[in-house]
Every structure is written in C-alpha cells, then in structure tokens.
C-alpha positions as a printed Julia matrix, in Angstrom:
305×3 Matrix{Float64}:
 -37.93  165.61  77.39
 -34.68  164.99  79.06
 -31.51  164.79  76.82
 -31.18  161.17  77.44
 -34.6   160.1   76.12
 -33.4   163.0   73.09
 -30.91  160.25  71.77
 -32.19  157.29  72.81
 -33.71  155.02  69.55
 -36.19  152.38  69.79
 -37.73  150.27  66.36
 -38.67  146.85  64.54
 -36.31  144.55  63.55
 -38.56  140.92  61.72
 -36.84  138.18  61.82
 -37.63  136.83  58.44
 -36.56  132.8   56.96
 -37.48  129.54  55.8
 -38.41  126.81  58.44
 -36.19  125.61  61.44
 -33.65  127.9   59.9
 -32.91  128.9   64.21
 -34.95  132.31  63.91
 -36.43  131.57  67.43
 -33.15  130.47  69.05
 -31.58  133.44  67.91
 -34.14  135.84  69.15
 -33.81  133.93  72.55
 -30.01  135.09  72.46
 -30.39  138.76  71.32
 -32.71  139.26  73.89
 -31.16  137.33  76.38
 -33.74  135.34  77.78
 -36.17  132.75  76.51
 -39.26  134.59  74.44
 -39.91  132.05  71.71
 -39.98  128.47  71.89
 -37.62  126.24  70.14
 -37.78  122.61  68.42
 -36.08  120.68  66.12
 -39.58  120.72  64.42
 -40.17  123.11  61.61
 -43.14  125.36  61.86
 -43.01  125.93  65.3
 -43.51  129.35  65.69
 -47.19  129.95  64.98
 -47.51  133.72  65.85
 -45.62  137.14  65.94
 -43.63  137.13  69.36
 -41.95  140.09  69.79
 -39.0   140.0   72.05
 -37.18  143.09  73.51
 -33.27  143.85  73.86
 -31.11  146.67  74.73
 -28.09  148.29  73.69
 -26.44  151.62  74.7
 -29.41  153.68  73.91
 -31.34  151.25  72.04
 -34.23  149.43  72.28
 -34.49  146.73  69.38
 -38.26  145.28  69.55
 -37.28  141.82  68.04
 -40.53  140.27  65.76
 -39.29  136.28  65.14
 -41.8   135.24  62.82
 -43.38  131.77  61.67
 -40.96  130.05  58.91
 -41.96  131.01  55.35
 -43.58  127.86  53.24
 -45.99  127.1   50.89
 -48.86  127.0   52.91
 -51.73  124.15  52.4
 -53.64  124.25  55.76
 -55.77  127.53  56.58
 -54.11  128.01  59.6
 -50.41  127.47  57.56
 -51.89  130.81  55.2
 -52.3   132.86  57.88
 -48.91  131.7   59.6
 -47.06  132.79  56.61
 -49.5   136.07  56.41
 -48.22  136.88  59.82
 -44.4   136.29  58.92
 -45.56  138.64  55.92
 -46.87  140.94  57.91
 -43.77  141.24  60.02
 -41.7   142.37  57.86
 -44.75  145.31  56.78
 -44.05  146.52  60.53
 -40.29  146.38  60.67
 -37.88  148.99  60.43
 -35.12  146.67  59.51
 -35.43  142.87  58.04
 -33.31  140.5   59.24
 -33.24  137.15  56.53
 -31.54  134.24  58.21
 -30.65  131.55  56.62
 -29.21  127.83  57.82
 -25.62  127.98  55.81
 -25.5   124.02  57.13
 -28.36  122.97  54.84
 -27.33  121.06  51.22
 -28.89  123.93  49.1
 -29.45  127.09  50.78
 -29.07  129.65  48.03
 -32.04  127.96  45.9
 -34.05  127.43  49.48
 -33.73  131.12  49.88
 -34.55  132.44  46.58
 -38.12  132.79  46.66
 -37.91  134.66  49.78
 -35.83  136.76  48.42
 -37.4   137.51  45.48
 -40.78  138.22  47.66
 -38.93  140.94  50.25
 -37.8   142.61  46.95
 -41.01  142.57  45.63
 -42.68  143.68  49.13
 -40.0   146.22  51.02
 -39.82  149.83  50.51
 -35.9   150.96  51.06
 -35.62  149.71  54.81
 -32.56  147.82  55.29
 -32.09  144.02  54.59
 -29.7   141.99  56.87
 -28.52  138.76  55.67
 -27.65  136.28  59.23
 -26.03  133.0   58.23
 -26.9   130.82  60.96
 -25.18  127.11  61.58
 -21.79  128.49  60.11
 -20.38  125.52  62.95
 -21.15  123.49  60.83
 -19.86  124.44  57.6
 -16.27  124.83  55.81
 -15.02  128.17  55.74
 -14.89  128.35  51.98
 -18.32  127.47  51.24
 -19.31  129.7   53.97
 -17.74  132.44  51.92
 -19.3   131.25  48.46
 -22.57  130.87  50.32
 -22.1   134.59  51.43
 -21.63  135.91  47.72
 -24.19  133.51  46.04
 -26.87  135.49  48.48
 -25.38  138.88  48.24
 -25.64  138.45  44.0
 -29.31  137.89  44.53
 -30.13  141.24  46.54
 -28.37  144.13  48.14
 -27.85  143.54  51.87
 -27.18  146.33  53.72
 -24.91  143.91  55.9
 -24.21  140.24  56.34
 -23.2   138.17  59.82
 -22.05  134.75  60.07
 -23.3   133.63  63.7
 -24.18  130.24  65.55
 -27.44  131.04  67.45
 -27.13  128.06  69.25
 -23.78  128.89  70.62
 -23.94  132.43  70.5
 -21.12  133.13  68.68
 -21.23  136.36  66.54
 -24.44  137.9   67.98
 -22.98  140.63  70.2
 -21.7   141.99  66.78
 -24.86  141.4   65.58
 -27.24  143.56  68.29
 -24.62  146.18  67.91
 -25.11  146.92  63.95
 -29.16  146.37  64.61
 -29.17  148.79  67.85
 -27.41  151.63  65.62
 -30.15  150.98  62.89
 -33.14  151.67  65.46
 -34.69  155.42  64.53
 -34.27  158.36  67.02
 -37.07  156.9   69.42
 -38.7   157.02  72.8
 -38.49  153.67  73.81
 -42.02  151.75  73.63
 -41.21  149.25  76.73
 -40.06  149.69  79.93
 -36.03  148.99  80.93
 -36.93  145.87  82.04
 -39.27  143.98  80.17
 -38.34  141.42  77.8
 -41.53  140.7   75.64
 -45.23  141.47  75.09
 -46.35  138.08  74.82
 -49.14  137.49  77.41
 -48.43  135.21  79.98
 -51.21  132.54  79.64
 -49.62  132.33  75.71
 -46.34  131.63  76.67
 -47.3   129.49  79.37
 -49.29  127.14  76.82
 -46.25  127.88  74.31
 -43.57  126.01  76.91
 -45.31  123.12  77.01
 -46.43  122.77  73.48
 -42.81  122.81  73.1
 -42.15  120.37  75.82
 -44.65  117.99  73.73
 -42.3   118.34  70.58
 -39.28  117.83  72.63
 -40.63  114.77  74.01
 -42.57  113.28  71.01
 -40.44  114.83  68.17
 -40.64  110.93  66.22
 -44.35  110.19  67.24
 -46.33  113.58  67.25
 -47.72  115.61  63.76
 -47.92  118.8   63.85
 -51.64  118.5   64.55
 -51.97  119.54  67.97
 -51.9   122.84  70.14
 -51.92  123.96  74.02
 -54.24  126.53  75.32
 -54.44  128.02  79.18
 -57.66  127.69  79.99
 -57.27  128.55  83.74
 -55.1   130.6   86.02
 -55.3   130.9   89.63
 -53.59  133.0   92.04
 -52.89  131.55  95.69
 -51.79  133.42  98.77
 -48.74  131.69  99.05
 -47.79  133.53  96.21
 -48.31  130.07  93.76
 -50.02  129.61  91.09
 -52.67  126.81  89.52
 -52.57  126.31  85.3
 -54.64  124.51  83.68
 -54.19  123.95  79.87
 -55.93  121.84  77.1
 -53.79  120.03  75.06
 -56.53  119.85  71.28
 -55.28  116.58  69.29
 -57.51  116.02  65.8
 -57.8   111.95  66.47
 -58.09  109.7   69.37
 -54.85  107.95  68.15
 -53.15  111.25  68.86
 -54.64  111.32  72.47
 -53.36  107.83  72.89
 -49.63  109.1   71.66
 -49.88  112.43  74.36
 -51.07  110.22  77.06
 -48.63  107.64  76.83
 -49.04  103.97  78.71
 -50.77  104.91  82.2
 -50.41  108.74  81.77
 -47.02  108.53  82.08
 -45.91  110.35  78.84
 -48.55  113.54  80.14
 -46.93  113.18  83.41
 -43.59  113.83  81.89
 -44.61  116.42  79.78
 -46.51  118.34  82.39
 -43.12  117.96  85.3
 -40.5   119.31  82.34
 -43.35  122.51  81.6
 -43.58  123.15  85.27
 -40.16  123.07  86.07
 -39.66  125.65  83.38
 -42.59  128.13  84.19
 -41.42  127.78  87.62
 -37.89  129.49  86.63
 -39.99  132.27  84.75
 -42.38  133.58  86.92
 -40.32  132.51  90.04
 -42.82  130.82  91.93
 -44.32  127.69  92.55
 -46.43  126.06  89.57
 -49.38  123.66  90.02
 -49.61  122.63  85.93
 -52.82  120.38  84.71
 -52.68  119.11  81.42
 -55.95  118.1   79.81
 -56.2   116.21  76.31
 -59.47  116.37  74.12
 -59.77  115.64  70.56
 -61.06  118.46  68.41
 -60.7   117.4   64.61
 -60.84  120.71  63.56
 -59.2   122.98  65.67
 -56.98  123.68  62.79
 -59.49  125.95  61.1
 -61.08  127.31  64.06
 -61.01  131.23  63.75
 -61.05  131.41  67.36
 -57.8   129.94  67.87
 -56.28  131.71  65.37
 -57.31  135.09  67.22
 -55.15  134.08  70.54
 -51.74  133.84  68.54
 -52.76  137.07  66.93
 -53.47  135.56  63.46
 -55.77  136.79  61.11
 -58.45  134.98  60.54
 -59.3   135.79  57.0
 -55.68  135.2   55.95
C-alpha cells in the first residue's frame, strides 16, 4: 500500500430529516453534481441514493434518505425503514432541518428522540437548512432549542439551494471519514444504476410539471434501453398511475402534457450521459403498484418492511 492510500479516509455520512426539509438538494451540492432528484413535493426520495464527494484525502459516500413520517401506506413503512436503515450504515448522521418552517424544534423532536434511542456514539451533525429565509436571532434560538434536545457533535447554518455554507460543511464531514481505502473510483459520483436514475429524472419532471394536479400515486420505471451505433441511446419507461383519471392528468389534452414531460427528461439525460436520448413515455394504470413487492425491490426497499 502506497503512503497516499495509508492516509487517505473514506465512510458513511446519512442524511437524516423530516420531509422536503432540502436533504436531496443538499446532497446534489456536496457532491457537486445532480444524484437525487428534487421537488417541492415532500416524499420524494423513495430509496437510499448514495452520492459520492471528495475532499483532500477523503471520500464522503453521501446516503440522502427518504423524509421521516408517520407512515400509512406499505410502501411509506418501508420508505421510512430505509431512512432508518441509513443511519444503521453511517459513520456520521447528518439531521437537517428547514430553520424557515413555523415550528421546527417540535417537527424535529421525534426524530430526535428516535436517533438517540437508535445510534451507538457515532457523531450527530445538526444542518439548518433555509437560514435565507430566517432572522438572524431566531436562527440563533433555533440553534440552542435543538442543541438542548441532544448533543451535536457540530452544527452548520447553510442554504442548500444557494450553496452557501456547504464548503465548510464537506470540510468538517471529510475530516470525520475513518482511515479508509476509498470504496469508489476518483471519478464516480454515485452508485445508483443508470436505468433508476433515468426513470428518477422524469418522475421528477412529472412533479415539476404537475406539482397542483398529480398525488403522489404514481412512479416511472425503465423498461427498455437500447444502444445505437451512433453512440445514442433509445429509453423507454412506464409511467404506473392507480386510476384512469390519473392517466387522463399525465396525458394532458392531445398528449401534450406527456410530450412536455418526456422533451424536459430528455433534455436532462442528454446532459448526463452526453449523448443523444430517444425517451418514450408509456402510461398504464396499475391500482396497486403501491404494494407491489417487486417494485419495492428496484429502489432497494425491503419488502417486508
């Protein structure tokens, strides 16, 4: 082993927090890329994506987790088993919190009192997130309200969406990672199969677009993907609605709300996997696609949760 590798570290950090509180956004930051999607939705994030950044000598293996709720739905338990689980796997916990909501302290007290309950000495960041949008002193009360309740091991004050305060951020996380060979190579910025992400962008292109119209009863899966010669490439996804009055909402008057959906995804995978993208969208109504253990299994959820 060279004496580089000797002090290089590499670990777990789970990003840990109630709903829509900007875990994915600020994953997408610390890693520099996008990984995760985003929406002004909450319970977006279904699965475990793990994202991947460097600093120095580090390699910090990012998990952003779905929101932790009270679950109803079977596939909501095993969401909130897999934000659970993140935190099992983590070397460090990262808690963030949106300091722009009217009560965060009670919002984040349960979670809390469940990563005390769960956690066995590893080290508990508190990230307030939003802090844009909030006065300075109740920033500061905010910050001691949350550090009464447990024992951070540090605390940032960052805007995820504009990036302020996460470079200080990385840094304290990057110095936490264990002496480590790292587990990725230098350049690879997540582990999330393609064909996931792929139906990920434009279940998140369907949010963007229907955020007033659409429940949260739908999902995306790749069902195809075809290599050309001309380096190009053919997707075809599924778009699973529970009713035919959902179908109606995706498809829009003449196919033109698909049609926008589908350009928007394509332009996007187009940027990631720098080539050109022939995306077909497909709707079908599945009324119970919600409890199938079969589509739990391709976001890596268990099943039995």
């Amino acid at each position: 082993m060279s004496e580089e590798q000797q002090t290089r570290r590499c670990g777990f950090v789970a990003i840990i927090g109630a709903p829509n509180a900007g875990k994915s956004t600020l994953m997408n930051h610390l890693v520099g890329t996008k990984v995760s999607i985003v929406s002004a939705r909450v319970q977006t994030t279904r699965t475990m994506v793990r994202g991947i950044a460097l600093h120095g000598e580090s390699q910090v293996i990012f998990i952003d987790t779905p929101g932790i709720f009270k679950p109803k739905r079977r596939l909501d338990k095993a969401m909130v088993a897999a934000a659970w689980q993140g935190g099992v796997e983590a070397d460090v916990i990262m808690v963030v919190v949106d300091a722009a909501r009217p009560d965060p302290v009670s919002e984040s007290e349960d979670i809390l009192r469940q990563i005390a309950a769960r956690q066995d000495q590893k080290p508990v960041i508190l990230v307030l997130n939003k802090v844009d949008k909030i006065r300075k002193e109740k920033l500061l009360d905010l910050s001691v309200a949350l550090n009464d309740r447990m024992d951070f091991a540090a605390t940032f004050m960052i805007s995820a969406l504009k990036g302020s305060g996460i470079d200080d951020l990385l840094r304290d996380l990057a110095d936490r990672m264990p002496l480590s060979p790292w587990h990725f190579p230098e350049d690879q910025v997540s582990d999330m199969p393609m064909r996931l992400l792929a139906a990920e962008i434009t279940r998140e292109k369907l949010f963007q677009k229907l955020y007033q119209e659409l429940p949260q009863s739908l999902t995306v899966e790749t069902e195809a993907w075809e290599h050309f010669k001309d380096g190009s490439v053919k997707i075809n996804q599924i778009i699973y609605v529970m009713r035919d009055s959902q179908k109606s909402i995706v498809l829009g008057k003449g196919g033109a709300q698909i049609k926008s959906v589908g350009e928007t995804a394509r332009h996007e995978l187009e940027d990631i996997l720098e080539t050109r993208v022939h995306l077909k969208l497909f709707v079908k109504v599945r009324e119970g696609w919600a409890e199938d253990p079969d589509m739990f299994r391709q976001w890596g959820l268990d099943t039995k949760a």
